[in-house]
C-alpha positions as CSV (number, residue, x, y, z in Angstrom):
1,X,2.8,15.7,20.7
2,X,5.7,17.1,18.6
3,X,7.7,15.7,15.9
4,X,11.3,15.5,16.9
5,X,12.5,18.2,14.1
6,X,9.3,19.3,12.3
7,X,8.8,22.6,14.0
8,X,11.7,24.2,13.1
9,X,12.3,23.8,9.9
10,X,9.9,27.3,9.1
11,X,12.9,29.3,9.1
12,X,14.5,27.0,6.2
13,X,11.1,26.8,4.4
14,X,10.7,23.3,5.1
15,X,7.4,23.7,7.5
16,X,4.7,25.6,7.9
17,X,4.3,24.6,11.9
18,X,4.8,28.1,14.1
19,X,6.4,27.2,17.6
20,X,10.1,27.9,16.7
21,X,9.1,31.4,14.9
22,X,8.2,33.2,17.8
23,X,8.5,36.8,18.7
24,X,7.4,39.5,21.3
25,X,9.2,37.9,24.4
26,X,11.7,35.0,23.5
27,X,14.3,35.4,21.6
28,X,14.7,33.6,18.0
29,X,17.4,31.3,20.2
30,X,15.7,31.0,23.1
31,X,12.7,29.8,20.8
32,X,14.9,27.2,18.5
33,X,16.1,25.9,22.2
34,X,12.8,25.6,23.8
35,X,11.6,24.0,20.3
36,X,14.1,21.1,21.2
37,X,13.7,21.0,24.9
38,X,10.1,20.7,24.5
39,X,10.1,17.8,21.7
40,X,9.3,14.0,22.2
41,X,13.0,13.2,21.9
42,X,15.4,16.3,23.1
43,X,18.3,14.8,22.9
44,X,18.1,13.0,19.1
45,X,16.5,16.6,18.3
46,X,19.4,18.8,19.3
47,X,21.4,16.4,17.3
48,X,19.3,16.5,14.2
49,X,18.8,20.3,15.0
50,X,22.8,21.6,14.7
51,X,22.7,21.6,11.0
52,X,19.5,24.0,11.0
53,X,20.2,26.3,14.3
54,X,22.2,29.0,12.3
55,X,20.1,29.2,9.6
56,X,16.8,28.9,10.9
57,X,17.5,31.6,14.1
58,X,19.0,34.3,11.2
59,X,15.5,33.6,9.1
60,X,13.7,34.1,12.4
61,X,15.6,37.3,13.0
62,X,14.7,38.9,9.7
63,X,11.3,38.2,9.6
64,X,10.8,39.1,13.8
65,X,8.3,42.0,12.4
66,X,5.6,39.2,11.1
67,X,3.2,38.6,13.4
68,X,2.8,34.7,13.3
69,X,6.3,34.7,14.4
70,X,5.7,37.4,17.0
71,X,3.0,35.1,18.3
72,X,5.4,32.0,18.0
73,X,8.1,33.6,19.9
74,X,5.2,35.0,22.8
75,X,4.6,30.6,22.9
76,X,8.6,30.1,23.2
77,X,8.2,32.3,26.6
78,X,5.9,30.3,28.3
79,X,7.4,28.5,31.4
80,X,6.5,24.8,30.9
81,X,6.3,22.5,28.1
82,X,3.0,21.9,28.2
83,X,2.0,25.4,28.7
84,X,4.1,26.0,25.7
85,X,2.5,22.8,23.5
86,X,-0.5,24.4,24.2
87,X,0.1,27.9,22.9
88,X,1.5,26.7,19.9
89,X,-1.1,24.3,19.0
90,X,-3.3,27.6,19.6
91,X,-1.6,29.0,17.3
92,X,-1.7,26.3,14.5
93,X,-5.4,25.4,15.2
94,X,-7.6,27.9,16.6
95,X,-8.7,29.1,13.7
96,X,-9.9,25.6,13.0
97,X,-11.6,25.5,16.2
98,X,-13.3,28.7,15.7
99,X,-14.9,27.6,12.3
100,X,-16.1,25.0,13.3
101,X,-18.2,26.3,16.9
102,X,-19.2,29.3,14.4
103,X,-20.6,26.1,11.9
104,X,-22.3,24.4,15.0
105,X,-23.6,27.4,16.4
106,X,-25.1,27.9,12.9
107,X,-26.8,24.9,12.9
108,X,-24.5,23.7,10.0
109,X,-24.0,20.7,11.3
110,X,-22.9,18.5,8.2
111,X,-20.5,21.2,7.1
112,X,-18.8,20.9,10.8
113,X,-18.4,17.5,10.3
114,X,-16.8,18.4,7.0
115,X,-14.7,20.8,8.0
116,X,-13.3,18.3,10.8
117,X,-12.5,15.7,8.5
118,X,-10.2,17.9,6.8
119,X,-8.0,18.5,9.8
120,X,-6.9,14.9,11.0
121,X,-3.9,16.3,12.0
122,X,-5.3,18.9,14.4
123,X,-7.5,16.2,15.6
124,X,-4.9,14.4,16.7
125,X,-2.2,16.9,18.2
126,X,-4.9,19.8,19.2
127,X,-7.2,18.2,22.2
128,X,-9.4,21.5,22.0
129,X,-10.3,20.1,18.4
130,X,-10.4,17.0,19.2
131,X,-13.0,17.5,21.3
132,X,-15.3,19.7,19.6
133,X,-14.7,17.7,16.5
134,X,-15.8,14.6,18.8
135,X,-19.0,16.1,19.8
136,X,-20.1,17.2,16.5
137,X,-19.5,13.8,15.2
138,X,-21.9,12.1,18.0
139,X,-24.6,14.8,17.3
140,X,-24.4,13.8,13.4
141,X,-24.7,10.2,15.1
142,X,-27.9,10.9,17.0
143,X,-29.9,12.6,14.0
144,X,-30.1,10.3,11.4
145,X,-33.5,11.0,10.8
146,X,-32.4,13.8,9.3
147,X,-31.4,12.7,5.3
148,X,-28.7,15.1,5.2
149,X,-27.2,13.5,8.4
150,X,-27.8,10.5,7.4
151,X,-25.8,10.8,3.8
152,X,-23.7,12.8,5.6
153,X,-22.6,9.8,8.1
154,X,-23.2,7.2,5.5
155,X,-20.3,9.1,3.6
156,X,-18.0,9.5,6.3
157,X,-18.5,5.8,7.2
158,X,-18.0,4.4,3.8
159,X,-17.1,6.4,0.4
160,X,-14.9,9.5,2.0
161,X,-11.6,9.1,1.3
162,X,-10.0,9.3,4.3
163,X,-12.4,7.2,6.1
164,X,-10.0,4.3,7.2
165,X,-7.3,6.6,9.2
166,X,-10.2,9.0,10.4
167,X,-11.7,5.2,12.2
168,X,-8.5,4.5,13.7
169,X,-8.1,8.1,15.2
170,X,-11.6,9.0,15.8
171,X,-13.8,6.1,18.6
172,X,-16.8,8.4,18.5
173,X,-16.4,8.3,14.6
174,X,-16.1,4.4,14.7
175,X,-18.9,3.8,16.9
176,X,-21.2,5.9,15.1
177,X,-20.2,4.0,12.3
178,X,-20.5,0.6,13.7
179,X,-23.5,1.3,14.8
180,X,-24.4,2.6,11.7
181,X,-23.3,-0.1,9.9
182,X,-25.5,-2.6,11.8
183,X,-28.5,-0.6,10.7
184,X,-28.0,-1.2,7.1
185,X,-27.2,-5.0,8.0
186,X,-30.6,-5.2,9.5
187,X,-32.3,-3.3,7.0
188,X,-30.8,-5.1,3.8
189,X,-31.1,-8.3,5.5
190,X,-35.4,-7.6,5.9
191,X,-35.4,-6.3,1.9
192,X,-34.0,-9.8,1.6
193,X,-36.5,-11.4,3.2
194,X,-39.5,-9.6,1.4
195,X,-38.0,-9.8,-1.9
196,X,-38.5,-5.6,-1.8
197,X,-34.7,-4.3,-2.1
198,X,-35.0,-1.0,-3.2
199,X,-31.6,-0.5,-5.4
200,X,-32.8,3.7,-5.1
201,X,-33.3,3.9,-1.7
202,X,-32.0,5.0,1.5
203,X,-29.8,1.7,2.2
204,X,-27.2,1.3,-0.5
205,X,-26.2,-1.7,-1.0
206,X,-22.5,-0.3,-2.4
207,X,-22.4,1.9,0.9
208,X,-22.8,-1.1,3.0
209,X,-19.9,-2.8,1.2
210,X,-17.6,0.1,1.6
211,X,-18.4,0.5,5.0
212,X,-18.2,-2.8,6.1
213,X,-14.6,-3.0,4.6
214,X,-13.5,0.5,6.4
215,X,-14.6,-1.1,9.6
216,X,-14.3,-5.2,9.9
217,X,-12.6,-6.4,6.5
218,X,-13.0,-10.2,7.5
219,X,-16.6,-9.6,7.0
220,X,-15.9,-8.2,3.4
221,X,-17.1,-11.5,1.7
222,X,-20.6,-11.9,3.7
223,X,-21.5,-8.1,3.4
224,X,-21.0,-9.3,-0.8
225,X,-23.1,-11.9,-0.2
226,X,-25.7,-10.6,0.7
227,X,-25.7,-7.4,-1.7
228,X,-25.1,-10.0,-4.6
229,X,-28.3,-12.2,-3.0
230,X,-30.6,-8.5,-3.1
231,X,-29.3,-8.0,-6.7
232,X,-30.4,-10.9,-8.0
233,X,-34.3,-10.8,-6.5
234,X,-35.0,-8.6,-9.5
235,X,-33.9,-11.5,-11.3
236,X,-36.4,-13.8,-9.8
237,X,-39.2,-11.9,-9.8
238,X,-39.0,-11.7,-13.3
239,X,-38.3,-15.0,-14.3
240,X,-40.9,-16.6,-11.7
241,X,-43.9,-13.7,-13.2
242,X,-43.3,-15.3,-16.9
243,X,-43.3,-18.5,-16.2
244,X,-46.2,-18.5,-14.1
245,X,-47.8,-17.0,-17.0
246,X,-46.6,-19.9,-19.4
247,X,-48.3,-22.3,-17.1
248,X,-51.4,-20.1,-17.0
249,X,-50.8,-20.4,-20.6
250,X,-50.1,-24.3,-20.8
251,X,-47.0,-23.5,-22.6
252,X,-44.8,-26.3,-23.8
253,X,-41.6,-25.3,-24.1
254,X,-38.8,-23.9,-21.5
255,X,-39.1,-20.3,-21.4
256,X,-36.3,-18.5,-22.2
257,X,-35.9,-16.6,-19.5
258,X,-35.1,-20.0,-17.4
259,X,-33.0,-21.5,-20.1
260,X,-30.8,-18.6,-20.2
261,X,-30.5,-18.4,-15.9
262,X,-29.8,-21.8,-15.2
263,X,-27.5,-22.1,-18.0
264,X,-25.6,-19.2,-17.4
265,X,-26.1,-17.6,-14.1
266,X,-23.6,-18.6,-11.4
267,X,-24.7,-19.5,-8.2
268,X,-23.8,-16.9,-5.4
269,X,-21.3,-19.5,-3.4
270,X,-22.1,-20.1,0.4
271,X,-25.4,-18.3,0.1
272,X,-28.4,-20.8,1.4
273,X,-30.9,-18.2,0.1
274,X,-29.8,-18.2,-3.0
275,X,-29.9,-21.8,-3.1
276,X,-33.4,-22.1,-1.9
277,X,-34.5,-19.4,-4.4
278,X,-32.7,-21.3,-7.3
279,X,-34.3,-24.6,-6.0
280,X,-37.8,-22.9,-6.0
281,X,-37.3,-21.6,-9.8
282,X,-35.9,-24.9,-10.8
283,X,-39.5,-26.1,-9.5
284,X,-41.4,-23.9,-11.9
285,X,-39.6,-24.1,-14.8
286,X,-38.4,-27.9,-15.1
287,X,-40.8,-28.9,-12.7
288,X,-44.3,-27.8,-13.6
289,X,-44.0,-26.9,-17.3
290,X,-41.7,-29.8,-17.3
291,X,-44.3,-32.1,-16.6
292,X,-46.3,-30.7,-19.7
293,X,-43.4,-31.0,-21.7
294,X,-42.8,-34.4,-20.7
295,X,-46.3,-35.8,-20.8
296,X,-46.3,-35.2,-24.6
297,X,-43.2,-37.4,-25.1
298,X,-43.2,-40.8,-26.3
299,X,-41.4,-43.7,-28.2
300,X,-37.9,-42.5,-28.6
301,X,-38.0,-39.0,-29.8
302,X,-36.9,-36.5,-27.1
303,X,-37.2,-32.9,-27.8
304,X,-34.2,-30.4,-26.5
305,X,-36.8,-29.2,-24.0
306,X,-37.3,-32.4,-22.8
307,X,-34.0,-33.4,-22.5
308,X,-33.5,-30.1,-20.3
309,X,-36.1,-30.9,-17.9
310,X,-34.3,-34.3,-17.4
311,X,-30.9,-32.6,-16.8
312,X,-32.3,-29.8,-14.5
313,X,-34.6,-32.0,-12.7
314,X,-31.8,-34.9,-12.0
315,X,-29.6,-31.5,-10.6
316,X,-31.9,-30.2,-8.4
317,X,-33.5,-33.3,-7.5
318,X,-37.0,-32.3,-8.6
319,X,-38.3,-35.8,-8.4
320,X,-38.0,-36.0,-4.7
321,X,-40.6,-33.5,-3.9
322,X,-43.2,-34.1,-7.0
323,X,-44.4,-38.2,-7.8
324,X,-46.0,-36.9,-10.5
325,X,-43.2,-35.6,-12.1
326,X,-41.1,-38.6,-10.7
327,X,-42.8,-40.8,-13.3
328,X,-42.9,-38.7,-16.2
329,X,-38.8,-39.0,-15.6
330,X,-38.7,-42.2,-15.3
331,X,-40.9,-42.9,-18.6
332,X,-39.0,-40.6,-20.7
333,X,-35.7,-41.4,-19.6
334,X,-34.5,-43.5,-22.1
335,X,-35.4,-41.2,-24.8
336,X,-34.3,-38.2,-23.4
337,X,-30.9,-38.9,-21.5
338,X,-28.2,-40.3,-23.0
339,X,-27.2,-44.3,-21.6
């Protein structure tokens, strides 16, 4: 649909839209008129228009040898409103149209899609782009397989700077994305459970972020959940590989590895996994080596690693689960906490 004034300010240099420039049939007034009768709003657009119509129809007449305004002035001729919408949006957007069948029949797929995403304003006024632009996006959609489609969706969806108003305009683009969007969720979400996230692989963790926040921002903060949870399994591995070794090892002092996690690593709020995984580290390293550390304590010395254990074990209630350890705390405990 038409702006109230925005096609005819060409003649003053104040647009670059064509339907008021026409030529070859219409005059330059019949044009300007048919401009207004054929807006949204004819009536507040001859009233905005009366400042303009002198101007704008003398421009038209001078340049009447040009051929865009030729063409503009052939649209002006049509009979109807619609037939005339239609010519001029022609006229603006064929061109786009043509590029991007040649691109399609080309087999250029992701350059289609590119090409569309630069025109959201023909996507909305034009339907003819609308529609190829629709069906090139659903064929991006249905090979994924492909990488370049993939990256190529995964882009559009998330890190493409436009990608917010081309959602709200575009219901095959949000679809694709949605459904796109679930795939990562169910992907991360199985790296998660095998401890295997692979930060240089096909399922970004930064892409699922941004996309996420394009389409449903009220699930922002569980989509950073998660990401945060996969970043920190690198962390875990590596801490629960040393001190595995330290017990294989019969070490007797906390590794630092766990002092310098559990005293300064935050906890990733609302997440049970992370929870469970803290829980489990806690295990190993106040837990098993603390019972070595622990056993060697008597009278009322307490060494800093043993007055660790105490303070990590009473946190994370390692006691509970281990009678073992449950005794070694309650032995120690008066050397190693304070009363």
């Amino acid at each position: 649909m038409h702006n109230n004034l925005s096609f005819l300010f060409l003649f003053t240099g104040l647009c670059g839209l064509s339907i008021a420039c026409g030529g070859g049939g219409a005059t330059c007034e019949q044009a300007f008129d048919k401009a207004i009768e054929c807006s949204e709003n004819p009536a507040k657009s001859r009233e905005e228009a009366k400042s303009l119509r002198k101007d704008a129809i003398a421009e038209c007449n001078e340049n009447k040898s040009e051929a865009h305004i030729k063409a503009g002035l052939a649209c002006a001729k049509k009979s109807s409103c619609d037939d005339f919408r239609a010519c001029d949006l022609e006229l603006r957007f064929g061109d786009d149209i043509k590029e991007v069948k040649e691109r399609v029949a080309a087999g250029e797929l992701e350059e289609a899609m590119s090409d569309c995403t630069l025109g959201i304003e023909a996507y909305r006024a034009a339907p003819a782009f609308k529609e190829v632009c629709d069906k090139v996006t659903a064929d991006v959609f249905t090979k994924l397989g492909d990488k370049k489609m993939f990256d190529e969706a995964s882009f559009r969806c998330s890190e493409y700077d436009d990608a917010k108003e081309w959602l709200a305009a575009s219901s095959e683009l949000r679809a694709g994305c949605t459904a796109l969007a679930a795939d990562y969720l169910v992907q991360l979400t199985e790296a998660r459970g095998n401890e295997s996230y692979d930060h240089d692989g096909k399922y970004h963790c930064g892409v699922y972020k941004k996309m996420v926040l394009n389409l449903t921002p009220d699930k922002g903060a569980a989509a950073e959940m998660l990401c945060d949870e996969l970043y920190s399994i690198d962390d875990f591995k590596e801490i629960t590989e040393e001190v595995t070794q330290d017990l294989d090892d019969k070490i007797e002092v906390i590794p630092y590895l766990c002092t310098n996690h559990f005293d300064f690593k935050k906890p990733i709020n609302g997440s049970t996994w992370h929870a469970a995984k803290t829980k489990k580290l806690a295990t190993l390293c106040y837990g098993s080596i603390g019972k070595i550390i622990l056993a060697d304590i008597s009278g009322s010395y307490c060494s800093k690693h043993g007055e660790q254990v105490h303070k990590y074990a009473a946190k994370y209630l390692l006691g509970e689960d281990d009678p073992e350890l449950a005794k070694l705390l309650s032995k120690t405990a008066a050397a190693c906490t304070k009363q």
